[in-house]
N, C-alpha and C positions, 0 to 999 in steps of 0.2 A: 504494500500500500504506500503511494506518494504521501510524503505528509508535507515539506515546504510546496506551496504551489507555485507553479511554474506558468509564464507567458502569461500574467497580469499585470492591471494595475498598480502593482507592492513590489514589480521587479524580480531583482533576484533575491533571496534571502538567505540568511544561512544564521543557524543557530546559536545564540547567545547563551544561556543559560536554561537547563529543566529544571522543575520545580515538581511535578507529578509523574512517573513511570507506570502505567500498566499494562503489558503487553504494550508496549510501543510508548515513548513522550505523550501525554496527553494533558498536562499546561508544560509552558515553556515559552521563554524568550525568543527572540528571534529579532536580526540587523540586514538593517538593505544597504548598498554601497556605500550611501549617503551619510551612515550610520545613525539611521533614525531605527529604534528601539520599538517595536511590537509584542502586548503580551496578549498570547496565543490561548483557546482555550476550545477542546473539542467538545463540540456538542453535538454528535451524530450519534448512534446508533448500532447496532452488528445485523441488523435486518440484511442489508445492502452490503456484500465480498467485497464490490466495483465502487463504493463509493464515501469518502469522508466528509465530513461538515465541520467546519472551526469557525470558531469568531476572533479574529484580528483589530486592535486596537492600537493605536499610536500610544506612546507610556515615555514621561519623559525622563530622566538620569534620577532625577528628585525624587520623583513620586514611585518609583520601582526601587529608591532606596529604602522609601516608608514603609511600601510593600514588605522586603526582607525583612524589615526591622516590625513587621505584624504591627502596624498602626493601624491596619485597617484590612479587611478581605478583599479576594482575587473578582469576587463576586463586585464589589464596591467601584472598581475600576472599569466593568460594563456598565454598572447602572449609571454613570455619573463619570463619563469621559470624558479626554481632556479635548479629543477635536473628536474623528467618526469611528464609527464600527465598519468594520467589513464579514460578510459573509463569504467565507470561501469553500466550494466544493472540487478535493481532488480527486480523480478517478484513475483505476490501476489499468484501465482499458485505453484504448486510442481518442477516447474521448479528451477533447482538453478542458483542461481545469475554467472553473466559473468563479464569479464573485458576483455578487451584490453588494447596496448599500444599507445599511438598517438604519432604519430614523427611528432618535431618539425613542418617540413616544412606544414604538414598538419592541425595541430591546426586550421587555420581559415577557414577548411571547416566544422568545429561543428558550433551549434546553441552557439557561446559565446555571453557574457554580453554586451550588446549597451556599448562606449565608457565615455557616461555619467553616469554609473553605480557606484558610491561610497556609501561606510561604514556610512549609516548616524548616526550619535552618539546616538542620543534620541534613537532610535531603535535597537539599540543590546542589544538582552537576554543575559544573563549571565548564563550556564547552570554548566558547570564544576566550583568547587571552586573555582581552581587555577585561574581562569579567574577573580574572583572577588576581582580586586586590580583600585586604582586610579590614583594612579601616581606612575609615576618610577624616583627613585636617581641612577645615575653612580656615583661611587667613584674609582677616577681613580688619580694613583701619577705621578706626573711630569717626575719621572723616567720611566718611562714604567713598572714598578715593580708591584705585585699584591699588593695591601693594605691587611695588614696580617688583624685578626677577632679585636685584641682590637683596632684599626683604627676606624672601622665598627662599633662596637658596642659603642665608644664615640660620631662617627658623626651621628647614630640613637639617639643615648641617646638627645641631644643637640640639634638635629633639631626638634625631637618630644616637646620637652619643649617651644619653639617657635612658632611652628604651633600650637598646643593648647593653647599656651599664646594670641594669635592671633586672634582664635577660639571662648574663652570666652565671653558669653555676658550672660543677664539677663534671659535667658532661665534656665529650672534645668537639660537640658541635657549635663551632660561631656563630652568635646569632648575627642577624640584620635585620634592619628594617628601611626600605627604600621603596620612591616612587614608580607606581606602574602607569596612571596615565594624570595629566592636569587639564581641569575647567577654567578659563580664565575669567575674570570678571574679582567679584568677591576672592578668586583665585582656590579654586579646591582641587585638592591633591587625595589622587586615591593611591593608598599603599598597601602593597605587600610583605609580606614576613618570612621568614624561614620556617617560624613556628607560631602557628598562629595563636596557640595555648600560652606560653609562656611570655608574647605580647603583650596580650591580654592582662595577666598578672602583673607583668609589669606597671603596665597601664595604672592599673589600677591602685597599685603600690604608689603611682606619682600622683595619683589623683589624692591619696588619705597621705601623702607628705603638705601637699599644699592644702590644704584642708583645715592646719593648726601649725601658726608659725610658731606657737609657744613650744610643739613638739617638737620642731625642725632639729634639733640636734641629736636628739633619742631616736627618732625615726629613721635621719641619715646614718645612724649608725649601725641602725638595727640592718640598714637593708644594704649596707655598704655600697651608699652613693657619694660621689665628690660633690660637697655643696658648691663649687667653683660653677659645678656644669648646670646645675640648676639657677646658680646666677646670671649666669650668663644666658641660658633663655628668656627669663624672667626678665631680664635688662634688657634684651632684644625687642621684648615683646612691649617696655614702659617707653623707648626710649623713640620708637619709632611709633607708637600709639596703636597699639594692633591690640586685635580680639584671636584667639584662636578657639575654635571646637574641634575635639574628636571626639569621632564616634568610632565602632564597630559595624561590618558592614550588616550583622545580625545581632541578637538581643542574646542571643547563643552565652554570647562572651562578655560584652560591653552593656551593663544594662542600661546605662543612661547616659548622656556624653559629657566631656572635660570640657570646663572653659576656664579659660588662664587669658586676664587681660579686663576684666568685666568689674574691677576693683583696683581701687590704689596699691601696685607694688613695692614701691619703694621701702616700707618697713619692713617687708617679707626678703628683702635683697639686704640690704642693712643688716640683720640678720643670720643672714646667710653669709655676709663677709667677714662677721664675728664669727662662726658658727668655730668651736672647738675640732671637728671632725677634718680628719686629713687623709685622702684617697686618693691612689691614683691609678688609672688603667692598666692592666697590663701589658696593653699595646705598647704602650710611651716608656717599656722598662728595656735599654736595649737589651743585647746578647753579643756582644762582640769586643773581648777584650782587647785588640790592638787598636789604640786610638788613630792611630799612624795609618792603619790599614784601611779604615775608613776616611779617611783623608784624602786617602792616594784615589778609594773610590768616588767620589765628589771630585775632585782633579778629572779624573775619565768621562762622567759625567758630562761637566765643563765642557769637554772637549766633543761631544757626542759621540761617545764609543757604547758600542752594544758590550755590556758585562756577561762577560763568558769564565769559568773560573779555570779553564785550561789557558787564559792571558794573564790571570793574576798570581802572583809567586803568594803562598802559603796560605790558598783556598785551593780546597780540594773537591768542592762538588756546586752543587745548584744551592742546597740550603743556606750553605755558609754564606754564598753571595748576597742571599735573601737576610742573614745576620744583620751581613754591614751595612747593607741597604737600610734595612728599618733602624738601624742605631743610626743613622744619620737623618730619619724621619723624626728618630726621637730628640734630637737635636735642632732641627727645623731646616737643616740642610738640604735635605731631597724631599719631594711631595711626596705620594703613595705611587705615585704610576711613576717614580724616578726620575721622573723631570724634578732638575735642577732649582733652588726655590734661590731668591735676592741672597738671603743671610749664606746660603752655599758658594754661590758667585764671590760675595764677599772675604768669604773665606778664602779662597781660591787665589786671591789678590793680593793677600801677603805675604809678603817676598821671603820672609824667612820663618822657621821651623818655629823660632818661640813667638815671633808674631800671630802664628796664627795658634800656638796653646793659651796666648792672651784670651783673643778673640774667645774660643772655645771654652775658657772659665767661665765667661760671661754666658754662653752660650749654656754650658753646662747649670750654672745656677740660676737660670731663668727658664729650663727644662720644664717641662709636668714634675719629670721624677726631680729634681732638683731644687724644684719652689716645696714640693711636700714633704724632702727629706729634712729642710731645714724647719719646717713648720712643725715637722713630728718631733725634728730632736731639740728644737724651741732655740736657733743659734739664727745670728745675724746673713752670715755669710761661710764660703764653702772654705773658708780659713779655720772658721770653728768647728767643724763638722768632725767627725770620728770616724777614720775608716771603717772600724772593725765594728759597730754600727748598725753596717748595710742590711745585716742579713735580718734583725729584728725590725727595722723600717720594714722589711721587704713585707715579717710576718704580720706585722700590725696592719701597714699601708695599701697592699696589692692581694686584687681579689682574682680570684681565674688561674691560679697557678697552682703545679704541684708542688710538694717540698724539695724535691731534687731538682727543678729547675728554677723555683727562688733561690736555690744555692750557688747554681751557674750564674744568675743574672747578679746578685751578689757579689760575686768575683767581678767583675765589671764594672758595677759602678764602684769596686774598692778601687781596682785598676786604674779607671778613670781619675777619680779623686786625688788618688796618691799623686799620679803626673800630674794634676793641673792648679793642685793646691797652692804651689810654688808659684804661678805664673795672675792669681788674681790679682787684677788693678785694683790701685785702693779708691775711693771714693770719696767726692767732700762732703762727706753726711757726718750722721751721728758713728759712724765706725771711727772717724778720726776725730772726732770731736775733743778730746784730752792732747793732740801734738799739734 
């Protein structure tokens, strides 16, 4: 049996999301080139081998979001459409498919959906891509103003680092969370997850941090989050005047949605800059004890050479290369994708070896891992710092690792430390304040 109809008015169509299976899709989504959005729903029969009956309605992104999230039944969206119905008959014979039009006032003389008929969550296919997103972010500015792209791309940047900060647990699956397609206007972003369970909790873990700023440091620590990164969206979101909501794209997971912006943040940041709790990624921890060697690879870099570790003298495979790679991320040297960042360049520029271990002090105590080893071990600068240290910063501070490789990573930042303690410039603050 044809179920999309073919050589009509509606095009070509191809399947977006089911919501009903029996014996065959019987409701279900469906997208025409144009990507206009139809929710499908059969109302024929088994009298008739040769022939099917649907009713076809235009549905638009919003309203088939409400749908999922059972604001309302499948029923509710025929009686009370947003533009027309179509009747359509396919036939498995040489006849071609038909359609009609149903006006309003006759809609409830079709076989529609009992009243009790909703979206149950568990059981929607995902057929089209674009359909395979989890939750949606509005970013919307207090002005009625669109949020221009660097808005968007700080408040993804920021929120992604907290949901998978969130995310992390003893598993060796990475989480992520990133965009799978954007509406522009008000600017809504629909995302996907790796996990959509552990999202979710996430989620919702940030929703009951912001909730009581009097708890914010009992909270942050309970759930070992960096209040740095919760300022830092929280600042993004006061500083540019933004509203954000998320949702879930079902009630499955997310029962009601987040809004962060819809209130004065400034004492919730304030707060948050005091906050006693000191975290840092495990990303931002390098692994590569030769300072020198990551130098040399920033210098390569520089020069646009593809890293191969049969060119470099005392890397012996692919991972290691990936080492000094990310020790030099963790520094702010290289971006993620190896492209060269300003402060690498800069480095690159100093003519001599201790010039650039100057540079690199600096580099090294403005780090993630460098601004929190000194806040945990409560010292001015990486002059006061204790090598030997590292390794209970590492237990206190860095979440996602095992014990044997906080020990490796350990070794490195002693490494580090030890060479570049020598070479910090001194500053005219309160460090020299008594000479």
């Amino acid at each position: 049996m044809n179920i999309l109809p073919k050589n009509t008015i509606l095009g070509y169509l191809k399947f977006y999301e089911i919501y009903d299976d029996f014996e065959g899709p019987k409701c279900f989504s469906a997208k025409d080139r144009l990507g206009q959005i139809y929710l499908v729903y059969w109302c024929g029969d088994y009298h008739d081998e040769f022939k099917s009956t649907w009713l076809y309605t235009p549905i638009s992104h919003k309203r088939l979001d409400n749908l999922r999230r059972e604001e309302f039944s499948i029923r509710e969206v025929f009686i009370n459409p947003e533009q027309i119905i179509y009747y359509i008959s396919t036939f498995t014979n040489e006849r071609a498919d038909e359609y009609e039009f149903v006006k309003s006032e006759d809609v409830s003389n079709y076989n529609l959906p009992p009243d009790s008929f909703f979206v149950v969550p568990d059981e929607i296919q995902v057929v089209d891509e674009e359909a395979n997103w989890n939750f949606e972010l509005r970013i919307a500015k207090k002005s009625h103003k669109s949020p221009d792209r660097g808005m968007v791309t700080k408040i993804m940047d920021s929120l992604s680092e907290i949901i998978e900060s969130l995310m992390m647990d003893d598993s060796r699956e990475i989480p992520k969370l990133f965009p799978v397609s954007a509406v522009p206007g008000s600017f809504i972003l629909k995302l996907g997850t790796n996990n959509n369970e552990k999202a979710s909790v996430a989620i919702e873990q940030l929703n009951a941090i912001l909730s009581d700023e009097e708890l914010f440091d009992e909270k942050l620590k309970e759930l070992e989050l960096d209040p740095y990164k919760l300022k830092d969206l929280l600042d993004i979101v006061n500083q540019d005047n933004l509203i954000l909501t998320l949702k879930s794209k079902t009630k499955s997971y997310l029962k009601e949605p987040i809004n962060v912006g819809t209130k004065d943040l400034s004492p919730a940041i304030k707060k948050l800059e005091e906050s006693t709790t000191v975290l840092v990624d495990s990303s931002k921890i390098p692994q590569a004890n030769n300072l020198n060697r990551v130098i040399e690879i920033v210098e390569r870099r520089q020069r646009g050479e593809i890293l191969k570790h049969e060119n470099i003298e005392g890397i012996n495979n692919k991972r290691q290369v990936t080492y000094h790679t990310d020790a030099a991320y963790c520094l702010g040297l290289l971006n993620k994708n190896r492209t060269i960042t300003s402060a690498g360049r800069c480095l690159v520029s100093k003519e001599t070896k201790e010039a650039k271990y100057e540079y690199l002090a600096d580099r090294f105590e403005s780090s993630d891992f460098g601004w929190a080893w000194l806040k945990w071990a409560k010292v001015r600068n990486i002059t006061e710092l204790e090598p030997s240290t590292a390794y209970q910063f590492m237990e206190d501070s860095v979440k996602g690792l095992s014990k044997d490789t906080k020990k490796r990573r350990a070794t490195t930042l002693i490494s580090w430390l030890s060479l570049l303690q020598g070479y910090r410039r001194a500053y005219h603050d309160m460090d020299n304040a008594e000479e």
